[in-house]
Backbone as CSV, one residue per row, in Angstrom:
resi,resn,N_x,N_y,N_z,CA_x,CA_y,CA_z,C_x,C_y,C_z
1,UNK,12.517,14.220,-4.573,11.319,13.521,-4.132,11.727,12.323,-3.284
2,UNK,10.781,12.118,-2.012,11.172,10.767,-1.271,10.958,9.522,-1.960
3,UNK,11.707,8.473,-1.364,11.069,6.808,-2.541,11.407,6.644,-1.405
4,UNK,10.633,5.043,-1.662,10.379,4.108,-0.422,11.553,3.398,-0.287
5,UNK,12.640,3.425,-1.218,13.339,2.726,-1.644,14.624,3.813,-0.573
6,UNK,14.480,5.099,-0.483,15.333,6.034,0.755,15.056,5.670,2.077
7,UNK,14.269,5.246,2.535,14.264,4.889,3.702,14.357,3.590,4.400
8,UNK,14.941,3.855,5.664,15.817,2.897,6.549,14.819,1.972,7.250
9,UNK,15.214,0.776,7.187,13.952,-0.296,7.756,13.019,-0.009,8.828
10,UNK,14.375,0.742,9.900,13.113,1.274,10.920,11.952,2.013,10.546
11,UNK,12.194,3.007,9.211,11.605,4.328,8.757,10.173,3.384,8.332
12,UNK,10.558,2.232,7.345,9.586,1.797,6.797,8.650,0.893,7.961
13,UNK,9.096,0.175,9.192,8.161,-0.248,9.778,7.497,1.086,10.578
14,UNK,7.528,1.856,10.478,6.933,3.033,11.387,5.741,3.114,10.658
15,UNK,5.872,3.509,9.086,5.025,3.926,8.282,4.238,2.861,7.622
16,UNK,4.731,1.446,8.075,3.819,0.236,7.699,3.767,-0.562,8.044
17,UNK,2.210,-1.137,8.189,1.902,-2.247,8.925,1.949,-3.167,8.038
18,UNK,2.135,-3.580,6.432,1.429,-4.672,5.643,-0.068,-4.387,5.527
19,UNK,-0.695,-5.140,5.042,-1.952,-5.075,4.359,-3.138,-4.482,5.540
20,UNK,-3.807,-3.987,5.182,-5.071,-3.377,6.112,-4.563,-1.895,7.032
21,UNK,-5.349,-1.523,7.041,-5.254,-0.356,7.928,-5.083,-0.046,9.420
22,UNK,-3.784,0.579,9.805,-3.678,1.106,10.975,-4.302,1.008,11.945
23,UNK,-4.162,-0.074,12.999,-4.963,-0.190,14.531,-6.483,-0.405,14.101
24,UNK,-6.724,-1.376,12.524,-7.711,-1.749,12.396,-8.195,-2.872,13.275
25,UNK,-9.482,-2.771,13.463,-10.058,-3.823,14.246,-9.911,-5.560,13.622
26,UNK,-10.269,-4.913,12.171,-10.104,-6.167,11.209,-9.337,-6.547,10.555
27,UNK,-8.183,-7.713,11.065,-7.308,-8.485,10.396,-6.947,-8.697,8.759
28,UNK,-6.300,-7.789,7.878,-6.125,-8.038,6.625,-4.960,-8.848,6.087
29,UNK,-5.286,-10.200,6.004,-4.175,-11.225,5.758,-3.524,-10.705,4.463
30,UNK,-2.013,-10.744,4.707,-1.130,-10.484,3.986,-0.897,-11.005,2.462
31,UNK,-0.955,-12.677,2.213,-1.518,-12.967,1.494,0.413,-13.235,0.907
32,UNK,0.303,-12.520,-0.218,1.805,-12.658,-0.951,2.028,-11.354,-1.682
33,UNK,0.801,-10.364,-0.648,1.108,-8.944,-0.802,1.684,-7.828,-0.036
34,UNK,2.470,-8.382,1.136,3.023,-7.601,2.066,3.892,-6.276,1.374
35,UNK,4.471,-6.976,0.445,5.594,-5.556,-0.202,5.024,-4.946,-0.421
36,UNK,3.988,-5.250,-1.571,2.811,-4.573,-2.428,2.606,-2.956,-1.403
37,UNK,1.815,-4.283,-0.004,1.018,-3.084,0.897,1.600,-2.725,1.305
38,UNK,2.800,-2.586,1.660,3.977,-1.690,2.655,4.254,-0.586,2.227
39,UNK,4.732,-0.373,0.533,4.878,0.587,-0.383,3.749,1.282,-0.615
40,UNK,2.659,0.619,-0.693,0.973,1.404,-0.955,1.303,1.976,0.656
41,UNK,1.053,1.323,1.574,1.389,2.850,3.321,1.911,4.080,2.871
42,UNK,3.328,3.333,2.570,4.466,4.924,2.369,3.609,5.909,1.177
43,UNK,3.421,5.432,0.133,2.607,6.213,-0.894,1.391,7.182,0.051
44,UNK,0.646,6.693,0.487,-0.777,6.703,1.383,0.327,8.266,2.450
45,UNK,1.086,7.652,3.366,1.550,8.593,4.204,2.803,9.648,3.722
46,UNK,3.634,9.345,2.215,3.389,10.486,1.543,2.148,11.843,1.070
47,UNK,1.270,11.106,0.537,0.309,11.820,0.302,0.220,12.989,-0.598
48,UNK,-0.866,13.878,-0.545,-0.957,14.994,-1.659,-2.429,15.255,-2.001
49,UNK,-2.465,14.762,-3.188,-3.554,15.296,-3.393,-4.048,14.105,-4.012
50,UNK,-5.515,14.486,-5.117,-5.881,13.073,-5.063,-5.192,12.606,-6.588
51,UNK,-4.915,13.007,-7.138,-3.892,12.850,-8.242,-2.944,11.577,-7.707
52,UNK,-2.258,11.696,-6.548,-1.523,11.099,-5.799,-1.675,9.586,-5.012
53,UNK,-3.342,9.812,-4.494,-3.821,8.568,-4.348,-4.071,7.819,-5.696
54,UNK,-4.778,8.232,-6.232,-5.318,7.483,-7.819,-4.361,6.477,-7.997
55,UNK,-2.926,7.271,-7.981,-1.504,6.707,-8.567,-1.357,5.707,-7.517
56,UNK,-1.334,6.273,-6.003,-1.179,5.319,-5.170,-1.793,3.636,-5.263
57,UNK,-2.855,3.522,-5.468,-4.259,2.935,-5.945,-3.722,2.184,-6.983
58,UNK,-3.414,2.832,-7.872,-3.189,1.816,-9.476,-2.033,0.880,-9.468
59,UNK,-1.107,1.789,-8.764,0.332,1.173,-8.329,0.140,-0.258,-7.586
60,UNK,-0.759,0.135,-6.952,-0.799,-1.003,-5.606,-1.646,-2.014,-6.327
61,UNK,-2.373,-1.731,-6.889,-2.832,-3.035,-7.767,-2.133,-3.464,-8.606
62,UNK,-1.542,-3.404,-9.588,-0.722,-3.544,-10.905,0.399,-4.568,-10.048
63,UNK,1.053,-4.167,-9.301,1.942,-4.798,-8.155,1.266,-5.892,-8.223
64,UNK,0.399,-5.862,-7.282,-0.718,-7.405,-6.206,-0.499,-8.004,-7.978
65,UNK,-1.500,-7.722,-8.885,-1.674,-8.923,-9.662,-0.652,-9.141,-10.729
66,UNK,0.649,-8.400,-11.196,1.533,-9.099,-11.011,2.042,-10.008,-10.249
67,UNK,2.132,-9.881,-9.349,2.414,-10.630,-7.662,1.762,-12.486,-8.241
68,UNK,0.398,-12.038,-8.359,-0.549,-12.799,-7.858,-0.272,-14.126,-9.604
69,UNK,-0.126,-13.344,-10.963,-0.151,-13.767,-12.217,1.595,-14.790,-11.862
70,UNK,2.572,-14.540,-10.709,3.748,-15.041,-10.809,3.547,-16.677,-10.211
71,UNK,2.080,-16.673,-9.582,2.044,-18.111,-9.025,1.799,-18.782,-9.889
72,UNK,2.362,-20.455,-9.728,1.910,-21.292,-10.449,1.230,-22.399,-10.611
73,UNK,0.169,-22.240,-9.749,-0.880,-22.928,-9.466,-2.048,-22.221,-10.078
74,UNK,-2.549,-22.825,-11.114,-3.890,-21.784,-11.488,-4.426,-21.514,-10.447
75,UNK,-5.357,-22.505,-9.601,-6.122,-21.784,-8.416,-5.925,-21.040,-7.969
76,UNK,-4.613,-20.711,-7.135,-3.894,-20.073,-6.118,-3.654,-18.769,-6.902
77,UNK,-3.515,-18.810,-8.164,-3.446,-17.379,-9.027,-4.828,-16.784,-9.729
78,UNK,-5.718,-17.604,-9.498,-7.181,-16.971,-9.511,-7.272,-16.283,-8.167
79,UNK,-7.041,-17.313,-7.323,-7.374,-16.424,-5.890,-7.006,-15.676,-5.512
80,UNK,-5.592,-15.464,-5.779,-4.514,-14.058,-5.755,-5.176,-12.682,-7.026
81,UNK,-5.452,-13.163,-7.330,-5.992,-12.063,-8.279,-7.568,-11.768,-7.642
82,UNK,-8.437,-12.510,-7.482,-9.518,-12.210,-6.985,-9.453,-11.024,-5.592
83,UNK,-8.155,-11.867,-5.218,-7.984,-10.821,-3.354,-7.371,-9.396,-4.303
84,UNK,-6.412,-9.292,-4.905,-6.032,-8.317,-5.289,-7.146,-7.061,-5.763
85,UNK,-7.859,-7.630,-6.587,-9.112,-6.613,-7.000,-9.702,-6.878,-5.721
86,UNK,-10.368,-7.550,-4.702,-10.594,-6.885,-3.723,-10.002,-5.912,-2.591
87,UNK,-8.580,-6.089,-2.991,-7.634,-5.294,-1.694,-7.672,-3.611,-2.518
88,UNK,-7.998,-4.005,-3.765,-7.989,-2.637,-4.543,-8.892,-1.667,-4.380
89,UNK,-10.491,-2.512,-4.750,-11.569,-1.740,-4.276,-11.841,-0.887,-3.262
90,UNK,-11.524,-1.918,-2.174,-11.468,-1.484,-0.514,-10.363,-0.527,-0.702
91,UNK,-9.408,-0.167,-1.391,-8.185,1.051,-0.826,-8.822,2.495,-1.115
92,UNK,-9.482,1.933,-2.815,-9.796,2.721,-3.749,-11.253,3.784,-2.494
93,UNK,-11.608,2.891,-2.192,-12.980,3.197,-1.522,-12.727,3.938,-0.238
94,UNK,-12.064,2.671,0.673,-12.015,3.562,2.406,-10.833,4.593,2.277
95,UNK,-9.679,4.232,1.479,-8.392,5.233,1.418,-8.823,6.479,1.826
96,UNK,-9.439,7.018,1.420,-10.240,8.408,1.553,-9.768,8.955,3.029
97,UNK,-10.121,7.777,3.968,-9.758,7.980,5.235,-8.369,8.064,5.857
98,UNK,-7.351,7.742,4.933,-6.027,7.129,5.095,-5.208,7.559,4.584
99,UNK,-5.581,8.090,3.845,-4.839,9.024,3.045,-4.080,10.418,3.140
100,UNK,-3.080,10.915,3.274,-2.296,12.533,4.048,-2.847,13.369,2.679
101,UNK,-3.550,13.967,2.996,-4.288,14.980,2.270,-3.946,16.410,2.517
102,UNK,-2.458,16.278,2.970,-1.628,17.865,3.321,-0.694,17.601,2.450
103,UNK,-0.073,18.627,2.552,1.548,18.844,1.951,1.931,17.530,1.678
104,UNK,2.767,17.101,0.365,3.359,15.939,0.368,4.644,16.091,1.118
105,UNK,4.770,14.629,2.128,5.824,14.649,2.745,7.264,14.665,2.226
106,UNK,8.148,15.301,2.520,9.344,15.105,2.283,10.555,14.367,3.223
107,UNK,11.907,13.943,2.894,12.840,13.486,3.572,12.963,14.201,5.251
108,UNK,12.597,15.224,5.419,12.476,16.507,6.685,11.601,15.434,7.120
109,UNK,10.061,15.325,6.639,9.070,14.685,7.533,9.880,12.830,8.783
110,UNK,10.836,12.722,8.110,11.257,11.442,8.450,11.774,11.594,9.630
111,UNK,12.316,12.301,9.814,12.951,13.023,11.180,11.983,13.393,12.361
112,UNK,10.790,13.320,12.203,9.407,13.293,13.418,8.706,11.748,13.395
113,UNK,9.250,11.070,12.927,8.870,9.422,12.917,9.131,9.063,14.632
């Protein structure tokens, strides 16, 4: 199976922008979730089925508010958590669109990047 963790920096900026979606119109500030969302891409442009997103989805949250529970500023870790369940909803919701809903990719697919 591929991990995000096999591929070569170039591989991973191909397959990710950071937070928000691909040649979106609307700016999704990164926040102190860039890794988070980079790994949620590769997951997303792995793909499969929806078994696959779900996981994608849960992963990518559990991440963010860990992420977000490591600050130590209460505020700043309310607000990190607040964006997180919103960066979640929105994946959970538009992903649909974003999602590779063919064959899960393998190490072969890396080679047409």
């Amino acid at each position: 199976m591929l991990h995000y963790r096999d591929l070569t920096q170039e591989q991973k900026d191909k397959i990710s922008n950071g937070c928000g979606a691909a040649k979106a119109a609307l700016l999704i500030p990164n926040f102190i979730f860039e890794a988070d969302c980079s790994h949620h891409d590769f997951l997303y442009w792995r793909g499969n089925t929806i078994f696959h997103k779900v996981k994608a989805d849960t992963l990518f949250y559990y991440y963010m508010v860990k992420d977000a529970f490591k600050e130590k500023h209460y505020d700043l870790k309310v607000f990190y958590f607040l964006m997180a369940t919103l960066y979640y909803i929105m994946v959970s919701v538009l992903g649909i669109f974003f999602f590779n809903w063919r064959k899960q990719r393998t190490k072969k697919d890396l080679i047409n990047l």
